[in-house]
C-alpha positions in Angstrom: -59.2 45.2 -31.3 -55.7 44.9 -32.3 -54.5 42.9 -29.1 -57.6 40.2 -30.1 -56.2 40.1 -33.2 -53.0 39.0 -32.1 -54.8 37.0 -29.8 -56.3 35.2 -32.7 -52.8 34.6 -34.0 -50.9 33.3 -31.6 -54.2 31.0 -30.7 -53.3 29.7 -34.8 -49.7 29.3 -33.8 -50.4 25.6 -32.2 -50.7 24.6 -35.7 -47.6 25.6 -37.2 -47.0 26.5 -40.8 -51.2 24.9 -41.3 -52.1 28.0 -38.8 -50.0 30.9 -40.4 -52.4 29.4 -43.4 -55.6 29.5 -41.9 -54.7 33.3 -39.9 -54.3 34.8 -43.5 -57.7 32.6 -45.1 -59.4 35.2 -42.5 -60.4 38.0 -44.3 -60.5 40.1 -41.3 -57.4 39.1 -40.2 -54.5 41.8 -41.8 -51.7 40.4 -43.5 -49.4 43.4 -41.7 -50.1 41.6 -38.7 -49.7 37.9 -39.4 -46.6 38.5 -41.5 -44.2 39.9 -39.2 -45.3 37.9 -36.4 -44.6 35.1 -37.9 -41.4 36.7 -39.0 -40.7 36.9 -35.1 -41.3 32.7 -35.0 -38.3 32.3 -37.4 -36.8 34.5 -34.8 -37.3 32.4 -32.2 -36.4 29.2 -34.1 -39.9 28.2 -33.9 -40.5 28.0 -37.5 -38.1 28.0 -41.0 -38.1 30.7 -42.8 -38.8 29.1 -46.6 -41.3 26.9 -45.1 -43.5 30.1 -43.3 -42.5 32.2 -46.6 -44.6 29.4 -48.5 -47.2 29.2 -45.5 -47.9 32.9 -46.2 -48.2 33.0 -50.0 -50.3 30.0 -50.2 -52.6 32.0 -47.1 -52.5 35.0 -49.2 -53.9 33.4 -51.5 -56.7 31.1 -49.8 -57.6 34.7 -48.2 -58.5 36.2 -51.4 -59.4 33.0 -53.3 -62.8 33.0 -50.3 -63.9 36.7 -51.4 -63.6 35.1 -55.1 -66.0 32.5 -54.2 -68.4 34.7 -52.2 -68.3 37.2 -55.7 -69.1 34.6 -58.0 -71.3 32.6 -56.0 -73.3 34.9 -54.1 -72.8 37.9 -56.3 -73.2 41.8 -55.4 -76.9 41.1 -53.1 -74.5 38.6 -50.9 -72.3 41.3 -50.5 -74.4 44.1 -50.0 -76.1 42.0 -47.0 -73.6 40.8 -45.3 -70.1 42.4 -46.7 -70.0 44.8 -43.3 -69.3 41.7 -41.2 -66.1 41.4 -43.2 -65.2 45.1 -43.3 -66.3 45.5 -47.1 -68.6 48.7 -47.8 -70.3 49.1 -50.8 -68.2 52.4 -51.9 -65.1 49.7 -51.5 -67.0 47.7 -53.7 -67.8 49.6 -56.4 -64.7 51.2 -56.7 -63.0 47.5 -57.3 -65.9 46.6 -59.8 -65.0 49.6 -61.9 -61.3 48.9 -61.8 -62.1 45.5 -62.5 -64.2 46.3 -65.2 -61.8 48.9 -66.6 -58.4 47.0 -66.4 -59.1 43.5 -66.3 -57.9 40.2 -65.6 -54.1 41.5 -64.4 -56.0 43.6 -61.7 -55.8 40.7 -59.9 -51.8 40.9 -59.9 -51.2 44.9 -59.5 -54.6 45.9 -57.4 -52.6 43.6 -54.3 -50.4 46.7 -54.3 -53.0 49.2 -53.8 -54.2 50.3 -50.5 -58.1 50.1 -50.4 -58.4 48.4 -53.8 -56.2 45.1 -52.4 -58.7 43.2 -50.5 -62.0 43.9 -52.2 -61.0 43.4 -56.1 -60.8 39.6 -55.3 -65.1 39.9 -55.1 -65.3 41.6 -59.0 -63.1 39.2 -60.1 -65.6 36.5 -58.9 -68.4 38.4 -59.8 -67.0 38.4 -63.6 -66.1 34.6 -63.2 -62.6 35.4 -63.8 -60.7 31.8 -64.8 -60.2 30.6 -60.8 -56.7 29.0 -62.2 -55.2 32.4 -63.3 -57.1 34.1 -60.3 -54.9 32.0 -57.8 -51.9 32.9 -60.2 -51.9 35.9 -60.4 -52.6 36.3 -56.6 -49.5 33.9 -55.5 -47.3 36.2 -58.1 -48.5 39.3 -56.2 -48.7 37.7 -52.8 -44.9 35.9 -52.7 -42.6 39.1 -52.5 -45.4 40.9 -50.2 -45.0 38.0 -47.8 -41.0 37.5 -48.1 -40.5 41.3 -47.5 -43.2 41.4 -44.2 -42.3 37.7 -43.0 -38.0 39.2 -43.1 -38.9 42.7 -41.5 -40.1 40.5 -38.9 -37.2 38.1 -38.9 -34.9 41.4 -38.7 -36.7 43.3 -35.6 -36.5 39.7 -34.0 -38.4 40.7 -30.4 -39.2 44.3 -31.1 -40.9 42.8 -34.4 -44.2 45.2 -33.3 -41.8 48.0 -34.7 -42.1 46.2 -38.1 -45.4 47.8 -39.0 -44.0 51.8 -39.0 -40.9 50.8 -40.6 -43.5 48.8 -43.6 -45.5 51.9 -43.5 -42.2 54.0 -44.1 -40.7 51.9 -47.5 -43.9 50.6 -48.6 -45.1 54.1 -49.8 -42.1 53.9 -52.2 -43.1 50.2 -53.9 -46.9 51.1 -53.6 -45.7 54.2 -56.5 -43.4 51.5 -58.2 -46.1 49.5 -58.7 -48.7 52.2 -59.7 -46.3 52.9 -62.5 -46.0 49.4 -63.2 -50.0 49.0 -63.7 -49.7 52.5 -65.2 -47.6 50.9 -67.9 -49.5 47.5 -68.3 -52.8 49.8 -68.4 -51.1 51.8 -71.8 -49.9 48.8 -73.1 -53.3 46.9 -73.3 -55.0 50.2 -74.5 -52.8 50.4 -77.4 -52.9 46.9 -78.0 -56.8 47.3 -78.4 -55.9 49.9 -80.7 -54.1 48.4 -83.2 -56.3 45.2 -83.2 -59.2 46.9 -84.0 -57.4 49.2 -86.8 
């Protein structure tokens, strides 16, 4: 599965920067891949590395921004029929709905940081009809330092970028806590908030 993947991928090389684009507005497609490949491209001198940088947040963004549109347009039925062709179980789902429902809009920031939560909380945030503006925000906040930090792993292993993905699986445990804490924080903050507006 994994070598038609990166078949896939280096099929979307031929269009440059628009490819890295459409590789990462496929669902199906992981980001852990693309990213570091195309951190291997810089390598090469096939691509710059600001200009793929901005090819990759704007991907991770159109990515999510299609599971946005699928929530709010099709709803939870749309999902439930055909969600397995993109990987999504209903447990996933309902999961990100409650989380969604619990948190709020800035889910759509800290839940990219999440393993399990990432991908699916784009569909809730449709499904509530979450402002698409501050959706696609909130995503490209989340999505830039993910992308510089895969896309420069890449970039660093040059041709033995495949050894990117163990090395991400190493150091992101320790920003996936960071950034637990962080929504830890922003979750007290906004309870308290409520609190004293309602006092």
């Amino acid at each position: 599965m994994e070598q038609l993947i990166l078949g896939l991928i280096d099929y979307f090389k031929q269009f440059s920067y628009w490819g890295v684009i459409l590789a990462l507005s496929v669902e199906i497609i992981p980001a852990e891949l693309v990213l570091p490949l195309v951190g291997y491209w810089v390598y090469q001198g096939d691509m710059i590395f600001w200009l793929a940088l901005a090819a990759g947040s704007i991907g991770g963004v159109t990515g999510p921004l299609t599971l946005y549109a699928l929530g709010r347009y099709g709803g939870r039925p749309l999902i439930k029929k055909y969600g397995k062709y993109l990987f999504i179980s209903e447990k996933s789902l309902n999961s990100a709905e409650r989380f969604f429902e619990k948190y709020g809009a800035g889910v759509a920031f800290f839940a990219r940081f999440i393993p399990g939560i990432r991908t699916v909380i784009s569909i809730p945030c449709g499904m509530a009809k979450m402002n698409v503006w501050k959706f696609m925000i909130y995503t490209y906040l989340a999505m830039f330092p993910i992308t510089f930090f895969y896309v420069y792993i890449g970039f660093h292993f040059g041709a033995e970028w495949e050894h990117a993905l163990p090395f991400l699986k190493q150091y992101l445990q320790p920003l996936m806590i960071l950034c637990i804490l962080c929504l830890a924080a922003y979750i007290l903050f906004k309870y308290y908030r409520n609190k004293t507006i309602k006092k």
